[in-house]
C-alpha positions as CSV (number, residue, x, y, z in Angstrom):
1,X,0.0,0.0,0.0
2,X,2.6,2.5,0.8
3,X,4.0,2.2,-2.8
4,X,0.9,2.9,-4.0
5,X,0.8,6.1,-2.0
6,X,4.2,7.2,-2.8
7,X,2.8,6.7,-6.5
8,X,-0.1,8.8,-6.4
9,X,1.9,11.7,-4.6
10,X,4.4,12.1,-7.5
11,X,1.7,11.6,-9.7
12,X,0.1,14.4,-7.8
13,X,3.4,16.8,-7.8
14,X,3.6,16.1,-11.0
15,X,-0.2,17.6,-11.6
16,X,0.5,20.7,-9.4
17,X,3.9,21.6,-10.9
18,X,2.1,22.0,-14.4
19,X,-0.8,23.6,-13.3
20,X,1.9,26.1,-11.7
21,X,4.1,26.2,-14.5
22,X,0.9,26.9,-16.9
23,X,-0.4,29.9,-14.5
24,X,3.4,31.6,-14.3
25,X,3.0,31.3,-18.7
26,X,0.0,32.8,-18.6
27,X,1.2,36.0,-16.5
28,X,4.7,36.1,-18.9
29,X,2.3,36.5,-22.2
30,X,-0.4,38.7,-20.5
31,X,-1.9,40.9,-23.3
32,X,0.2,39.5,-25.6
33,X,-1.3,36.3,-26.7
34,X,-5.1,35.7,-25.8
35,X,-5.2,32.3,-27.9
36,X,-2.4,30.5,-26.2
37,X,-3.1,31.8,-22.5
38,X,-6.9,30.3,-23.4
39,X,-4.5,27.1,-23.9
40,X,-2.7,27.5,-20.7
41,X,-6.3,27.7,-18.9
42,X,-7.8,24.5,-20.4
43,X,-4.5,22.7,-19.8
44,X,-4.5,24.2,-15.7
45,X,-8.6,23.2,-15.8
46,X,-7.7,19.8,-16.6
47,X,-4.4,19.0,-14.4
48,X,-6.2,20.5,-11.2
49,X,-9.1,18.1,-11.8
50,X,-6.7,15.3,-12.4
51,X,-5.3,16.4,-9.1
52,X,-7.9,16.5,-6.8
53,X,-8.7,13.1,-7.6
54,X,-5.4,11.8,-6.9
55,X,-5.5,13.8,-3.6
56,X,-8.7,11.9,-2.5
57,X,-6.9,8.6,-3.1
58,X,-3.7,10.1,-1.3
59,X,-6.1,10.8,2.1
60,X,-9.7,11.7,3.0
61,X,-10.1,14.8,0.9
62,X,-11.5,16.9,4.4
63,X,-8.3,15.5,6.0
64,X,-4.6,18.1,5.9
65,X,-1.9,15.8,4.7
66,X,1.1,15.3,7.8
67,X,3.7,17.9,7.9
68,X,6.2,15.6,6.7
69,X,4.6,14.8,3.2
70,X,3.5,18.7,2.7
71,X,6.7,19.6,3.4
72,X,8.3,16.8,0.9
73,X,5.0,18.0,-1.6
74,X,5.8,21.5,-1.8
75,X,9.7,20.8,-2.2
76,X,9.5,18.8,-4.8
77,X,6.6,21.3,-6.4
78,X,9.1,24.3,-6.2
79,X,12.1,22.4,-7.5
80,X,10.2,20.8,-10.6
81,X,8.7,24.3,-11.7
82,X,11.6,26.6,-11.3
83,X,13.7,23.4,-13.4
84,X,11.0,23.6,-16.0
85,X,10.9,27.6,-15.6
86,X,14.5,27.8,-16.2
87,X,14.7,25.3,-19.4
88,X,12.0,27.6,-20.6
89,X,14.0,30.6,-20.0
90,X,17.3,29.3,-21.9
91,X,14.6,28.6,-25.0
92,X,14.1,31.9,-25.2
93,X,10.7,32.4,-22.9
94,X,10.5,35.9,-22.0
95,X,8.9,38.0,-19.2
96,X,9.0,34.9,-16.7
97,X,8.6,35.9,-13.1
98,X,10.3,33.3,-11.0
99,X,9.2,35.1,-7.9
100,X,5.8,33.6,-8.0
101,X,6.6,30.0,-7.8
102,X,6.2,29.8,-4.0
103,X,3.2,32.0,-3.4
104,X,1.5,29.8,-6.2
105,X,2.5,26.4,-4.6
106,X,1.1,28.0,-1.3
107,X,-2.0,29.0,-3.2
108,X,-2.8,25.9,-5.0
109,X,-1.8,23.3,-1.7
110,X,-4.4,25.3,-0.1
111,X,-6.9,24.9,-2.7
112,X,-6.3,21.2,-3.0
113,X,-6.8,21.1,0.8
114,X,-3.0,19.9,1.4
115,X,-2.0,22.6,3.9
């Protein structure tokens, strides 16, 4: 069982850091590109949903995860987005603020009831 669990939290990480990544696009293209910041917003629609349900098979949604596993959740959130953030970057990505990767991974471990 606890493999399983150790599965569904990367899978969940995995979920988050996109959603993340996807919200920090949208705010580098604001007013520049309204067709592929409609893109980003489906694509962050779709990952959060996929994430809630693997948080309810992580632990009873109404339920805060222990410290020890937010604390390993939200490093390993901040660490895959600013590495994906920073290949962006050397591609040529413009406008990225890497400033909001933690006050987003706060924001959305609230949301998903982690925290």
């Amino acid at each position: 069982m606890p493999q399983n669990r150790n599965k569904l939290i990367d899978l969940f990480i995995g979920n988050i850091s996109n959603a993340i990544l996807h919200e920090i696009l949208i705010e580098s293209i604001k007013d520049k590109s309204k067709e592929i910041a409609s893109y980003y917003q489906k694509e962050i629609e779709n990952v959060l949903s996929i994430s809630q349900k693997y948080r309810e098979k992580i632990n009873p949604a109404n339920t805060p995860l222990s410290d020890k596993d937010v604390s390993y959740i939200k490093t390993k959130i901040i660490h895959r987005v600013k590495i994906e953030l920073m290949n962006r970057i050397s591609k040529g990505y413009k406008n990225i603020d890497l400033t909001l990767v933690d006050k987003l991974v706060d924001k959305m471990l609230k949301d998903m009831g982690v925290v």
